[in-house]
C-alpha atoms as one frame of an Amber mdcrd trajectory, in Angstrom:
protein
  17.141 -16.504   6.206  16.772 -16.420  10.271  16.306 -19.269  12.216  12.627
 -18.437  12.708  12.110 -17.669   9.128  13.158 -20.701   7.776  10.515 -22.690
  10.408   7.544 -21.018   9.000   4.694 -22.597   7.358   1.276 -22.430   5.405
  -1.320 -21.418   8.053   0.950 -19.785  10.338   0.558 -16.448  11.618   2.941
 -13.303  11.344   3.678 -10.293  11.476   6.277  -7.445   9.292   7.691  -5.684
  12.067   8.258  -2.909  10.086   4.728  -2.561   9.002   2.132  -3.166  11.654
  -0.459  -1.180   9.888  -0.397  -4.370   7.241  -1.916  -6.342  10.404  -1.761
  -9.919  10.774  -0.673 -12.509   8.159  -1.120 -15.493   7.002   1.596 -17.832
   5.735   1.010 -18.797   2.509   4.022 -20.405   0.895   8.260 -20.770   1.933
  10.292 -21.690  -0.649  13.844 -20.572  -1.888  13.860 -17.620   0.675  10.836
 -16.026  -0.512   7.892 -16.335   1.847   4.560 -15.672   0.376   2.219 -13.660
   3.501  -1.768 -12.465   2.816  -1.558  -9.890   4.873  -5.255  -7.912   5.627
  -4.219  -4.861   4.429  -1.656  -5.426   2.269  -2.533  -8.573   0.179  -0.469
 -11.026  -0.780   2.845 -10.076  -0.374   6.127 -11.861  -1.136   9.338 -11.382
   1.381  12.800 -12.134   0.898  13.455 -13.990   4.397  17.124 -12.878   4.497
  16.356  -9.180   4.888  13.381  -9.509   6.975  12.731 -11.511   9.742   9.058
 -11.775  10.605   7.156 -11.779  14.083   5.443 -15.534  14.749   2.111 -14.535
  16.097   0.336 -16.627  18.840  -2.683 -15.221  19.743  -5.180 -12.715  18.614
Protein backbone atom coordinates (compact mmCIF):
# COMPACT_ATOMS: atom_id res chain seq x y z
CA UNK A 1 0.00 0.00 0.00
CA UNK A 2 1.48 3.70 -0.87
CA UNK A 3 2.18 6.11 1.55
CA UNK A 4 -0.95 8.07 0.63
CA UNK A 5 -3.08 5.04 0.57
CA UNK A 6 -2.48 3.91 3.81
CA UNK A 7 -3.49 7.76 5.24
CA UNK A 8 -6.91 7.59 3.87
CA UNK A 9 -10.04 7.72 5.73
CA UNK A 10 -13.97 7.54 5.94
CA UNK A 11 -15.19 10.86 4.43
CA UNK A 12 -12.29 11.54 2.39
CA UNK A 13 -12.36 12.26 -1.13
CA UNK A 14 -10.63 10.39 -4.16
CA UNK A 15 -10.18 9.65 -7.14
CA UNK A 16 -9.08 6.07 -9.50
CA UNK A 17 -6.74 7.54 -11.77
CA UNK A 18 -7.36 5.07 -14.10
CA UNK A 19 -11.01 5.67 -14.24
CA UNK A 20 -12.09 9.27 -14.16
CA UNK A 21 -15.36 8.57 -15.78
CA UNK A 22 -16.21 6.78 -12.13
CA UNK A 23 -15.98 10.57 -10.81
CA UNK A 24 -15.37 11.45 -7.38
CA UNK A 25 -15.34 9.11 -4.33
CA UNK A 26 -16.00 8.82 -1.18
CA UNK A 27 -13.94 6.89 1.37
CA UNK A 28 -15.82 4.50 2.94
CA UNK A 29 -13.72 2.00 4.83
CA UNK A 30 -9.45 1.04 5.00
CA UNK A 31 -8.71 -1.98 6.40
CA UNK A 32 -6.20 -4.87 5.55
CA UNK A 33 -5.29 -3.15 2.16
CA UNK A 34 -8.66 -3.09 0.82
CA UNK A 35 -10.20 0.37 0.66
CA UNK A 36 -13.88 0.48 0.29
CA UNK A 37 -14.74 3.93 -2.29
CA UNK A 38 -18.70 4.94 -3.34
CA UNK A 39 -17.82 6.19 -6.26
CA UNK A 40 -20.95 8.19 -8.35
CA UNK A 41 -20.83 6.14 -11.11
CA UNK A 42 -19.46 3.19 -10.14
CA UNK A 43 -20.90 2.31 -6.65
CA UNK A 44 -19.28 0.95 -4.05
CA UNK A 45 -16.23 -0.36 -5.06
CA UNK A 46 -13.49 -2.21 -3.15
CA UNK A 47 -9.55 -1.55 -4.10
CA UNK A 48 -6.61 -3.42 -3.27
CA UNK A 49 -4.31 -0.34 -2.12
CA UNK A 50 -1.09 -2.11 -3.23
CA UNK A 51 -1.92 -2.06 -6.93
CA UNK A 52 -3.61 1.17 -7.02
CA UNK A 53 -2.78 4.23 -5.59
CA UNK A 54 -5.64 6.70 -5.50
CA UNK A 55 -5.79 10.60 -6.18
CA UNK A 56 -6.69 12.62 -2.62
CA UNK A 57 -9.14 15.13 -3.87
CA UNK A 58 -9.32 18.70 -2.35
CA UNK A 59 -11.73 20.62 -3.91
CA UNK A 60 -14.67 20.33 -6.16
Amino acid sequence: MSDLNAILAPGMRVRHPQRPDWGIGQVQSNAGGKITVNFPEAGKVVIEGARVELELVFDA
